[in-house]
C-alpha positions, 0 to 999 in steps of 0.5 A: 500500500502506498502511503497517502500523501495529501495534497496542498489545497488554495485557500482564500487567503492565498488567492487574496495574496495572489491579487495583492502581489499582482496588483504590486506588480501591475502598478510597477510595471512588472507583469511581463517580468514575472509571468510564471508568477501568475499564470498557469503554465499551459492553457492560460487565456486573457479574454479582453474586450477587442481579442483573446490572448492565449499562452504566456508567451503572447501575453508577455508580447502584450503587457510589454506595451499594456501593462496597468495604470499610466506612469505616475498612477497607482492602479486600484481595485475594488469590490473583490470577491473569491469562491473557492470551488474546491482544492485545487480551484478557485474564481476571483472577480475584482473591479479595477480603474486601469486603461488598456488603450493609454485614454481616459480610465474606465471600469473594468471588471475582472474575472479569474479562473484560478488554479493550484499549479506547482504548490501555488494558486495560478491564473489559468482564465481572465475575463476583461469586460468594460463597465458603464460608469454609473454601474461600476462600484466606487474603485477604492486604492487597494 
């Protein structure tokens, strides 16, 4: 008989964690440098509003001119929620003020599919979608 060995399991906190260090990183301008950090190693997908990015490689290629707030700004969020579906996976949704196309801030609402990959929680699917101003939840600084 084999002995059994249990498995890590995500836990909120880890996923608020996860939030935290990529919002620490957006507003540094570090998303690119530290990928691996966040995405999961196959299958990660970024669906925004004009296209869908697919695998870590395109989405490097893609923050390197769209990561976060403009220079001298600090990104927030708001609103954040987690769920955590089962050991191994979770979902996050989260309100932010960050522009993709460099004009005026809107809100846009995240959502992630989160796994556990390689002892920690991964994004595996993020959903952008644009918010109408008087919809959106007050974007507090995180």
């Amino acid at each position: 008989m084999f002995p059994h060995t249990p498995r890590p399991a995500l836990a909120e906190a880890d996923i608020h964690d996860l939030v935290r260090r990529w919002l620490a990183d957006v507003n540094g301008r570090r998303s690119a440098e530290r990928l691996p950090e966040f995405t999961a190693a196959s299958g990660f997908a970024l669906h925004l509003p004009d296209r869908i990015i697919r695998g870590r490689e395109e989405f490097a290629a893609w923050c390197a001119g769209h990561t976060g707030p403009r220079p001298g700004t600090a990104g927030r969020i708001s609103a954040v929620e987690v769920s955590v579906l089962s050991p191994l996976h979770a979902d996050v949704s989260f309100t932010s003020d960050f522009t993709f196309d460099r004009t005026a801030r809107q809100p846009l609402r995240h959502e992630w599919s989160v796994v556990h990959q390689q002892g920690a929680p991964r994004i595996r699917f993020w959903a952008v979608k644009t918010l109408a101003p008087h919809t959106a939840p007050q974007v507090l600084a995180a």
